[in-house]
N, CA, C and O of each residue as an XYZ file, in Angstrom:
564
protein
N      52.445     46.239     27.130
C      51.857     47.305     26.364
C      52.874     47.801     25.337
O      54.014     48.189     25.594
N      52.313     47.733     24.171
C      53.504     48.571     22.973
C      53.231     50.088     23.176
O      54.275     50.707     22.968
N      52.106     50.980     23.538
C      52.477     52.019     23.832
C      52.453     52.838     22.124
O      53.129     53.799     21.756
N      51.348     51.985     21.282
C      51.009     52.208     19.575
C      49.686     53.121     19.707
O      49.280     53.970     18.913
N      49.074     52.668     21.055
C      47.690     53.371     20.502
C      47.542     55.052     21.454
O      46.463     55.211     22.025
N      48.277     55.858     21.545
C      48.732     56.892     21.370
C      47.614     57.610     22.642
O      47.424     56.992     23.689
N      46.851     59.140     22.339
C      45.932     59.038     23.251
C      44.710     58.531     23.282
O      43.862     58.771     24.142
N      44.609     57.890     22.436
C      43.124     56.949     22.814
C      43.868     55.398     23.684
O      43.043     54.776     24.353
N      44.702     55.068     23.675
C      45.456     54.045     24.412
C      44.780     54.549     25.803
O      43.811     54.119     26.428
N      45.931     55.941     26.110
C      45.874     56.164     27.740
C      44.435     56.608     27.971
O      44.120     56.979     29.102
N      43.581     56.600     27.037
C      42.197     56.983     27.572
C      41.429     55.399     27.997
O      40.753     55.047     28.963
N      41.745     54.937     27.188
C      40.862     53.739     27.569
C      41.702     52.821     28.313
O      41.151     51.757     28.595
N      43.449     53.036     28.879
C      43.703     52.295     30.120
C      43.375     53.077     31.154
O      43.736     52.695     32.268
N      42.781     54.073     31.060
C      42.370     54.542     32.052
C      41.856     53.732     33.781
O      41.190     52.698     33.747
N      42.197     54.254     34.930
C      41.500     53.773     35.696
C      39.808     53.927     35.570
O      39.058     53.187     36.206
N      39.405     54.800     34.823
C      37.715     54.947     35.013
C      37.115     53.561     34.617
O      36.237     52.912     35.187
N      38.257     53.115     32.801
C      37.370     52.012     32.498
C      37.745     51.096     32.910
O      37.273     50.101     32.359
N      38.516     50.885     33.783
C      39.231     49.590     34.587
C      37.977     48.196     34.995
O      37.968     47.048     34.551
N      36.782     49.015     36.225
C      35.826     48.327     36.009
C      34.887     47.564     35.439
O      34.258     46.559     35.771
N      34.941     48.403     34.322
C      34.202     47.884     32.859
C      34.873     46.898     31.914
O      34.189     46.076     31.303
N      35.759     46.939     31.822
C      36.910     45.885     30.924
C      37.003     44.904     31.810
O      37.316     43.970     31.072
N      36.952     44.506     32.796
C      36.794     43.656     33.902
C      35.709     42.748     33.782
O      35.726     41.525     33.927
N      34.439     43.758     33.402
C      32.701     42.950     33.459
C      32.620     42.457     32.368
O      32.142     41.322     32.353
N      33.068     43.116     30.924
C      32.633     42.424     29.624
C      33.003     41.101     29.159
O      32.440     40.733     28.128
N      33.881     40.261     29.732
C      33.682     39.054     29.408
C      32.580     38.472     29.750
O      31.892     37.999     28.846
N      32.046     38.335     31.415
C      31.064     38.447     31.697
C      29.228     38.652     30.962
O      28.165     38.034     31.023
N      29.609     39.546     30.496
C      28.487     40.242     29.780
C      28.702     39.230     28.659
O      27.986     38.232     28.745
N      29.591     39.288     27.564
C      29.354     38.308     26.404
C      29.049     37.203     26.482
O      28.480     36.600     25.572
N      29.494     36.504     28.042
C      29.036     35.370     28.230
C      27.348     34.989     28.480
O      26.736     33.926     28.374
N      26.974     36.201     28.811
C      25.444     36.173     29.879
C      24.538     37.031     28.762
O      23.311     37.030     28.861
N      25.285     37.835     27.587
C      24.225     38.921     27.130
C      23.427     37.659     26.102
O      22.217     37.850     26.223
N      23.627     36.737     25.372
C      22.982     35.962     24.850
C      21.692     34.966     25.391
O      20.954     34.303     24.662
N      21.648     35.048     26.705
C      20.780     34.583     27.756
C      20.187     35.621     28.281
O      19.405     35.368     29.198
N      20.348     36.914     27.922
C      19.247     37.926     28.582
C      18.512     38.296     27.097
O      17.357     38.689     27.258
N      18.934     38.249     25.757
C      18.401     38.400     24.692
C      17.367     37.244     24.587
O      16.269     37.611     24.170
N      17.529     35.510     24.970
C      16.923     34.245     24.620
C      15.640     34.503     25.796
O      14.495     34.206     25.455
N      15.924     35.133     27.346
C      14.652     35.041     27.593
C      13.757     36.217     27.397
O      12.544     36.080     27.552
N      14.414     37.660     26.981
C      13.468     38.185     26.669
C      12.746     38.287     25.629
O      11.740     38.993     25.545
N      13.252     37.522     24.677
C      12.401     37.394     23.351
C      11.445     36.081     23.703
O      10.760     35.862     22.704
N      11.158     35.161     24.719
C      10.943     33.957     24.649
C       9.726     34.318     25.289
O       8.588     33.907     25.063
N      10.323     35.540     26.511
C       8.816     35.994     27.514
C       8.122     37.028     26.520
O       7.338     37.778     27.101
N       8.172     37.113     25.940
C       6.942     37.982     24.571
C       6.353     37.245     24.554
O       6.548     36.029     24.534
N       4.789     38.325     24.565
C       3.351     37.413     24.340
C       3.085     37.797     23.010
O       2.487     36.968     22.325
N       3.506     39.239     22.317
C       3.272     39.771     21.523
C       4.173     40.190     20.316
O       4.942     41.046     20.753
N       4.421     39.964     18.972
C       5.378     40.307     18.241
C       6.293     41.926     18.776
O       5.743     42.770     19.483
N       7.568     42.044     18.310
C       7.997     43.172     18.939
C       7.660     44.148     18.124
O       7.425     43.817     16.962
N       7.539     45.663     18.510
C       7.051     46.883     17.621
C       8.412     47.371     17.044
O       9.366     47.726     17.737
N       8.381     47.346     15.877
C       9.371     48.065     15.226
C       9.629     49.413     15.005
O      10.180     49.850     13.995
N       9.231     50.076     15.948
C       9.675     51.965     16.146
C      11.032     51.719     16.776
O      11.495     50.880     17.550
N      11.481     52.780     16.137
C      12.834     53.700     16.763
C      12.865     53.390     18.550
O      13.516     52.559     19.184
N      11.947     54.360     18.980
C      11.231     54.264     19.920
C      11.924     52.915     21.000
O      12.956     52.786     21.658
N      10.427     51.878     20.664
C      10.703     50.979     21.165
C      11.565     50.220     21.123
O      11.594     49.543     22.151
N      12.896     49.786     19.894
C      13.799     49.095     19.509
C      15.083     49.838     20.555
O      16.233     49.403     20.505
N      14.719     50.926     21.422
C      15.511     51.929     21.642
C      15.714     51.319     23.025
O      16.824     50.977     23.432
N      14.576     51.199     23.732
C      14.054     50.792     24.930
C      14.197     49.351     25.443
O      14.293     48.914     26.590
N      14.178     48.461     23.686
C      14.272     47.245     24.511
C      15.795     46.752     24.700
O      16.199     45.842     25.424
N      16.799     47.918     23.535
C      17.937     47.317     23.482
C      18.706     47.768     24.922
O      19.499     47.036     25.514
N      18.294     49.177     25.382
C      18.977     49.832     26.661
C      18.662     48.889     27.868
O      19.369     48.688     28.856
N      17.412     48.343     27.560
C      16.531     47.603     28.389
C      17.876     46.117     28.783
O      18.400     46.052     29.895
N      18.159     45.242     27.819
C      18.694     43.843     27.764
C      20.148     44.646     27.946
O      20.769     43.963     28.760
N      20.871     45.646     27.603
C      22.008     46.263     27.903
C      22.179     46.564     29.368
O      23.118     46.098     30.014
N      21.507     47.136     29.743
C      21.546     47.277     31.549
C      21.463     45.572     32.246
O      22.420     45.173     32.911
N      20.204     44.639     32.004
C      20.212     43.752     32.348
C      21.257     42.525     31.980
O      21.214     41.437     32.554
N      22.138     42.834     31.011
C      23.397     41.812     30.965
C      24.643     42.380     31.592
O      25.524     41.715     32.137
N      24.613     43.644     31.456
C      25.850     44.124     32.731
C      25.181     43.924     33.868
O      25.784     44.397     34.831
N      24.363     43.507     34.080
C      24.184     43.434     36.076
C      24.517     41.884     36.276
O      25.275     41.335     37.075
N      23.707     41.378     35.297
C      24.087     39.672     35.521
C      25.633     39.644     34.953
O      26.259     38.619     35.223
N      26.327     40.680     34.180
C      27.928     40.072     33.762
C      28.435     40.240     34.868
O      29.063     39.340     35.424
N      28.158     42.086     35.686
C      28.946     42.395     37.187
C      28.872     40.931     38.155
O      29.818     40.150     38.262
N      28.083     40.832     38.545
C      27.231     39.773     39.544
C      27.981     38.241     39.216
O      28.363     37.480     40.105
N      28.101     37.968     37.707
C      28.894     37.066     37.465
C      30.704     37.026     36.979
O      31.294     36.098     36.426
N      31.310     38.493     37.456
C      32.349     39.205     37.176
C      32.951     38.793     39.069
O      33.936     38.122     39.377
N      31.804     39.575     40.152
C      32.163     39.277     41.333
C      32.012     38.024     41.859
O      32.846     37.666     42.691
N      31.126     37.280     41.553
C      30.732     35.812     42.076
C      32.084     34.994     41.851
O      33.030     34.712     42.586
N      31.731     34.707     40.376
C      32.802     33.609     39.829
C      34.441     34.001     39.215
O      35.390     33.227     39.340
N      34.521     35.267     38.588
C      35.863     35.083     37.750
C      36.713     35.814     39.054
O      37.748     35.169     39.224
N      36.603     37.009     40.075
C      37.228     37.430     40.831
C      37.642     36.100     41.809
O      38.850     35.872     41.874
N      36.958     35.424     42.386
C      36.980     34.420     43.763
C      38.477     33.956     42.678
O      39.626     34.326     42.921
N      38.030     33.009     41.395
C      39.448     32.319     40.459
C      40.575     32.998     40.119
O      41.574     32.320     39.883
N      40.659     34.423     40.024
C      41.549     35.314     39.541
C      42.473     35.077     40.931
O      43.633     34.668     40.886
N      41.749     35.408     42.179
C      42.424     35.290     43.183
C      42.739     34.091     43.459
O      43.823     34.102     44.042
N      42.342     33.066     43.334
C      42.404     31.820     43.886
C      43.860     31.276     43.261
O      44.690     30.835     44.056
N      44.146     31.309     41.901
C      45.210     31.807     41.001
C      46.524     32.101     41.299
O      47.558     31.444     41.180
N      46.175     33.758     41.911
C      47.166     34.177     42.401
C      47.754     33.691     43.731
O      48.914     33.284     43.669
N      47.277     33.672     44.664
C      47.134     32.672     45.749
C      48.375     31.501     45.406
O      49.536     31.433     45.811
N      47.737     30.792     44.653
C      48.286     29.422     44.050
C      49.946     29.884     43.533
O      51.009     29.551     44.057
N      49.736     30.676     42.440
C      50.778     30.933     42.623
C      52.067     31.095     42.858
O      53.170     30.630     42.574
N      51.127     32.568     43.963
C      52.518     33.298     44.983
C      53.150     31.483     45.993
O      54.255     31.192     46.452
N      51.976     30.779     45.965
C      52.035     29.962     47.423
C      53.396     28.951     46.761
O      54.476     28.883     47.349
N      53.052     28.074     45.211
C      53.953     27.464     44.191
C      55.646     28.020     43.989
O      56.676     27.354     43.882
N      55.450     29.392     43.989
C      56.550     30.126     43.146
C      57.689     30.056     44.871
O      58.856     29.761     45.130
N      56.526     30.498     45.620
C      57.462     30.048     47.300
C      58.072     28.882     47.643
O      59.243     28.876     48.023
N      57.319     27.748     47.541
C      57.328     26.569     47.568
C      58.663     26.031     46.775
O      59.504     25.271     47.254
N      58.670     26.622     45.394
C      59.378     26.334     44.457
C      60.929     27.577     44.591
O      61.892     27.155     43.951
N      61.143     28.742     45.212
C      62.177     28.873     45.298
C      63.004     28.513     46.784
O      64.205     28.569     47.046
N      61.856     28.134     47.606
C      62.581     27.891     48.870
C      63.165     26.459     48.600
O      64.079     26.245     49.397
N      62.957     25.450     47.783
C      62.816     23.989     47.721
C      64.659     24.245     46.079
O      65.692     23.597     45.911
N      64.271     25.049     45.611
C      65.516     25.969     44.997
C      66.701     26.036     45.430
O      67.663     25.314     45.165
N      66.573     27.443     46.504
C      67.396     27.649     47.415
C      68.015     26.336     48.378
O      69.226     26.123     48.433
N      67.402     25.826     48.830
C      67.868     24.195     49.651
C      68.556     23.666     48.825
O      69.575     22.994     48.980
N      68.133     23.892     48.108
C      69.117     22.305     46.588
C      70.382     23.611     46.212
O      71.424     23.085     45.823
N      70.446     25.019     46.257
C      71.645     25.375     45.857
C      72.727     25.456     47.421
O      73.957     25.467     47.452
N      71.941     25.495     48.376
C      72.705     25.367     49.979
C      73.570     24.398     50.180
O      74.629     24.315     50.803
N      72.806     23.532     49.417
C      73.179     21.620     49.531
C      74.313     21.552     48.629
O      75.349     21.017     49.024
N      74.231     22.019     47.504
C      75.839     22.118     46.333
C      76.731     22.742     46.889
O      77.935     22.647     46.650
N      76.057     23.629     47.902
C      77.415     24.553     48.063
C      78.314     24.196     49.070
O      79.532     24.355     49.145
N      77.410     23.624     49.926
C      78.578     22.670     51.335
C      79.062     21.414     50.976
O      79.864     20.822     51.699
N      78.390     20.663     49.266
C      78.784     19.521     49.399
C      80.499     19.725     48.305
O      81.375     18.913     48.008
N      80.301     21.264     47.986
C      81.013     21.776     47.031
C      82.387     22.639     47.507
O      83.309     22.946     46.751
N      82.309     22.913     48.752
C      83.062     23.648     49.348
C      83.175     24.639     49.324
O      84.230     25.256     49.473
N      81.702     25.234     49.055
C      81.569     26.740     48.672
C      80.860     27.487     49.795
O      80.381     26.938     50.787
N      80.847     28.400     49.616
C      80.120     29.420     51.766
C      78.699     28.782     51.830
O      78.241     28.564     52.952
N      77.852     28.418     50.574
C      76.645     27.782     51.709
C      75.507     28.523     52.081
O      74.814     29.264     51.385
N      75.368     28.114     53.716
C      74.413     29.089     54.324
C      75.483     30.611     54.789
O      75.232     31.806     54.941
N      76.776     29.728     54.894
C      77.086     30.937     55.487
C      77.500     32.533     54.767
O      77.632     33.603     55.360
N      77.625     32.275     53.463
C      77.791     33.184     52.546
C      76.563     34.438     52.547
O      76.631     35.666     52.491
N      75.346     33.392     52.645
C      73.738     34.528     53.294
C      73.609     34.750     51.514
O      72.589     35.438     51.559
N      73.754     34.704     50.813
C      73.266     34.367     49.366
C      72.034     33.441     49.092
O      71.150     33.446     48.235
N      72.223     32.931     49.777
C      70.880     31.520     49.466
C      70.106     31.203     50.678
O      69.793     30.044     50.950
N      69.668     32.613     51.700
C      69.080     32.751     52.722
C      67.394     32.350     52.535
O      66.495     33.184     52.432
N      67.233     30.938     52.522
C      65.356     31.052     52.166
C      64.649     32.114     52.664
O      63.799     32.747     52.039
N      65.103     32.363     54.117
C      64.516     33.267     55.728
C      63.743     34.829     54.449
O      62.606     35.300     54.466
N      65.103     35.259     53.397
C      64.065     36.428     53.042
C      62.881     37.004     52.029
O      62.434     38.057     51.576
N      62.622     35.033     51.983
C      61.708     35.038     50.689
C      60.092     35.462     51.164
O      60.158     35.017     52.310
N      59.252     35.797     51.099
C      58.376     36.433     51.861
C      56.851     35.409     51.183
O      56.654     35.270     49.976
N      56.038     34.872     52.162
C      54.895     34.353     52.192
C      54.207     35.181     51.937
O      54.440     36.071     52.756
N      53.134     35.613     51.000
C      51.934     36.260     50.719
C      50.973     36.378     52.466
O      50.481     35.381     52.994
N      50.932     37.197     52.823
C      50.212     37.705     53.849
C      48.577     38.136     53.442
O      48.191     38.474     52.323
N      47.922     38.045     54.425
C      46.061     37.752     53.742
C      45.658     39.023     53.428
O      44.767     39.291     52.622
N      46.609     40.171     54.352
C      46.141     41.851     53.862
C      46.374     41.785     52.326
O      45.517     42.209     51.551
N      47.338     41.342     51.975
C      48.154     41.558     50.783
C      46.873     40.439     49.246
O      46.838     40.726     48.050
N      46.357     39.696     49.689
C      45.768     38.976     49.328
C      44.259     39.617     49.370
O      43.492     39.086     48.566
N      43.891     40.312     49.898
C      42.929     41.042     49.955
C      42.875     42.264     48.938
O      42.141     42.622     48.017
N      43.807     42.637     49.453
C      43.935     43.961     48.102
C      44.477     43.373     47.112
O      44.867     44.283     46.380
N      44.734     42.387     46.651
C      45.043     41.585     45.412
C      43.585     41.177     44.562
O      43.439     40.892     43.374
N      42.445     41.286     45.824
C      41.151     40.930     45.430
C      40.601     42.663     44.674
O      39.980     43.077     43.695
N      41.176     43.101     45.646
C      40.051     44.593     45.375
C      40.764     45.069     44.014
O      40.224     45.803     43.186
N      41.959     44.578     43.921
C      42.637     44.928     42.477
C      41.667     44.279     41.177
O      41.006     44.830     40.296
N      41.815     43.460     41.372
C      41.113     42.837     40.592
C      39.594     43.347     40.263
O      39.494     43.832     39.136
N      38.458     43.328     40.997
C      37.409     44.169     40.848
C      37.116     45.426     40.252
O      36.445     45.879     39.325
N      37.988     45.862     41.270
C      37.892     47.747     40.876
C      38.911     48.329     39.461
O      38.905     49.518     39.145
């Protein structure tokens, strides 16, 4: 964050719109498919009042945020997490496999090693499923 867009910045990082900035990819993806079938299921040209232009737009606006939410929780949350997951699981994988290869220089080097406790894999920490869970609800909410 540059910390440029002043108080309209902290209004709209707000936690309120957290949810909503979340769904609208969603929505742009899906609002063009709630516009194609409701113009397609017309039997009748549309009425051009205020009115009705009012009704049908609130109308396809509610119905592409439910299908963006629905396709916000289905598909992009399960990958966001799946992601992170991957990851935390890689970045472990990859400093414990690290750490071994600097253990290995250091005894073949004459340097403390394991025993120095510098290059202890033991305190690198595995992602735990609580932790992975609220990594989910982060994401959503």
């Amino acid at each position: 964050m540059t910390g440029n867009g002043g108080l309209l910045g902290r209004l709209l990082s707000s936690k309120v719109f957290r949810p909503l900035s979340r769904t609208t990819y969603a929505v742009y993806l899906t609002h063009v498919w709630v516009v194609w079938v409701t113009a397609g299921a017309r039997r009748a040209p549309i009425d051009l009042s205020a009115h009705s232009l009012l009704l049908l737009f609130a109308a396809e606006v509610l119905v592409a945020f439910g299908i963006g939410f629905l396709f916000t929780v289905l598909f992009e949350s399960p990958v966001i997490y799946a992601l992170h997951y991957i990851k935390k699981v890689c970045i472990f994988e990859e400093k414990k496999e690290g750490e071994e290869g600097k253990q290995a220089e250091a005894v073949e080097f004459g340097g403390g090693g394991a025993q120095s406790g510098d290059n202890d894999v033991s305190k690198l920490k595995k992602p735990k499923q609580e932790e992975m869970i609220k990594m989910v609800g982060n994401e959503v909410a």
